[in-house]
C-alpha positions as CSV (number, residue, x, y, z in Angstrom):
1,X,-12.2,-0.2,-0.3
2,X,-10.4,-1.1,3.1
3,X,-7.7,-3.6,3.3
4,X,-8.1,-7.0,4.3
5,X,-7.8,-6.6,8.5
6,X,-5.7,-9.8,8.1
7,X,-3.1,-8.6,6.0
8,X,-3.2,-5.3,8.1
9,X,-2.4,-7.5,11.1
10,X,0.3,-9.7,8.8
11,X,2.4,-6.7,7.7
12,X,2.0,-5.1,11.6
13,X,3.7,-8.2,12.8
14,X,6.5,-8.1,10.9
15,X,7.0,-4.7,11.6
16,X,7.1,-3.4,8.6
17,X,7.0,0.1,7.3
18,X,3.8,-0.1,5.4
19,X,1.3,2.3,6.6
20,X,-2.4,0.7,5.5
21,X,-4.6,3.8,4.0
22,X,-7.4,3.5,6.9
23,X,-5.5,2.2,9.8
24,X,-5.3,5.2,11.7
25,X,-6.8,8.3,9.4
26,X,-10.2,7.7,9.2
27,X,-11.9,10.0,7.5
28,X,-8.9,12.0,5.8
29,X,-8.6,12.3,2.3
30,X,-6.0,10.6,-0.1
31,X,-4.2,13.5,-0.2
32,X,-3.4,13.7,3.6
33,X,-3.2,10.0,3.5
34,X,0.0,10.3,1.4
35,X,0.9,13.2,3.0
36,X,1.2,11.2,6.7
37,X,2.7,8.3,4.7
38,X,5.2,10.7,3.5
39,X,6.2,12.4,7.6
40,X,6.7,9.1,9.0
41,X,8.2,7.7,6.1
42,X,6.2,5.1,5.3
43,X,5.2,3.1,2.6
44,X,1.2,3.3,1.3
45,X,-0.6,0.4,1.1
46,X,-4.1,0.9,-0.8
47,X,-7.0,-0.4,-2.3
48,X,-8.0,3.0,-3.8
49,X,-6.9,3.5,-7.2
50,X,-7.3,6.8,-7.1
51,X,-3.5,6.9,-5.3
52,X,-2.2,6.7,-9.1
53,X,-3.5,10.1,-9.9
54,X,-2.7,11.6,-7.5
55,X,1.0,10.3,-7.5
56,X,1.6,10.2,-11.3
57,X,-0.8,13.2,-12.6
58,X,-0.6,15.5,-9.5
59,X,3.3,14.6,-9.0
60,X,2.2,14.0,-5.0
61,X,5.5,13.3,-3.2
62,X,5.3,9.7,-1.6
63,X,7.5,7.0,0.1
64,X,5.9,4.3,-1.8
65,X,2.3,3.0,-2.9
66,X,1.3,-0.8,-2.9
67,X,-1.7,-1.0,-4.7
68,X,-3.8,-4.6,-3.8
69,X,-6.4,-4.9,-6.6
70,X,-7.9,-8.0,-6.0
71,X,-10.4,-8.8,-2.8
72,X,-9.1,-10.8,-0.2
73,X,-11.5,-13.1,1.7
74,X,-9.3,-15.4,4.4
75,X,-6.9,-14.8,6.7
76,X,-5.0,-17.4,4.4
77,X,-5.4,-15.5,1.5
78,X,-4.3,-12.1,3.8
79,X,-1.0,-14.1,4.9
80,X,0.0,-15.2,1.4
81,X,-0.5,-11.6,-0.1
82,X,1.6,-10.2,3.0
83,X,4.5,-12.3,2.0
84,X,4.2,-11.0,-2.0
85,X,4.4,-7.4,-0.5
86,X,7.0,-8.4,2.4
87,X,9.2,-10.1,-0.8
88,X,8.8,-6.8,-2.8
89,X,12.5,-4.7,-3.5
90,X,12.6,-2.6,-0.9
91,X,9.8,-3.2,0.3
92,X,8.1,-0.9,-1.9
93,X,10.1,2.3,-1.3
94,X,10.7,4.3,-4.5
95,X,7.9,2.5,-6.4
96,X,4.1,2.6,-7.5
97,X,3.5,-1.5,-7.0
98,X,0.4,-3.2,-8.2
99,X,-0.4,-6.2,-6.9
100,X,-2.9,-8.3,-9.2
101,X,-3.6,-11.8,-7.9
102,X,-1.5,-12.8,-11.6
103,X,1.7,-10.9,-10.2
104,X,3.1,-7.4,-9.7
105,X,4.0,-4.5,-11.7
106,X,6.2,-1.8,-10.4
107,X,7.0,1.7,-11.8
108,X,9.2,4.1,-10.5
109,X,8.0,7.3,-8.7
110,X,8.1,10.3,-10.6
């Protein structure tokens, strides 16, 4: 799954420093993915689930991951979940974040 272009676009515009999984690494696997998050110090944002593995079984360094399980269909829908993530503790940095459209969990990073 790719995120929402709209929420992309929201969390751009703030200039925030959340780094969408597919925005600019097509084609790379999760591992680089988190691996690029990591050298510009960035925080992941994700539909994959497979980012928890990785992170909590495989111990793979990260910034932060924000996890969007839920589809997002309008650009309304894209702004609203922007603010969530743009209201998280900072900003996701030093957490694995789920976002369900109930609320948000957060763990620490390993």
């Amino acid at each position: 799954h790719s995120v929402h272009g709209g929420l992309v676009r929201s969390l751009l515009a703030k200039e925030t420093d959340i780094l969408p999984a597919t925005a600019l690494l097509s084609g790379a696997t999760d591992s680089e993915v988190l691996a690029f998050a990591v050298s510009t110090d960035r925080v992941l944002l994700a539909q994959d689930t497979d980012f928890g593995a990785l992170v909590f079984r495989h111990a793979h360094r990260c910034v932060g991951v924000i996890l969007v399980r839920f589809n997002i269909l309008t650009t309304a829908h894209a702004a609203e979940t922007a603010t969530r993530i743009l209201a998280l503790p900072n900003g996701g940095r030093g957490a694995f974040t789920t976002l369900d459209e109930d609320g948000e969990r957060s763990r620490p990073l390993p």
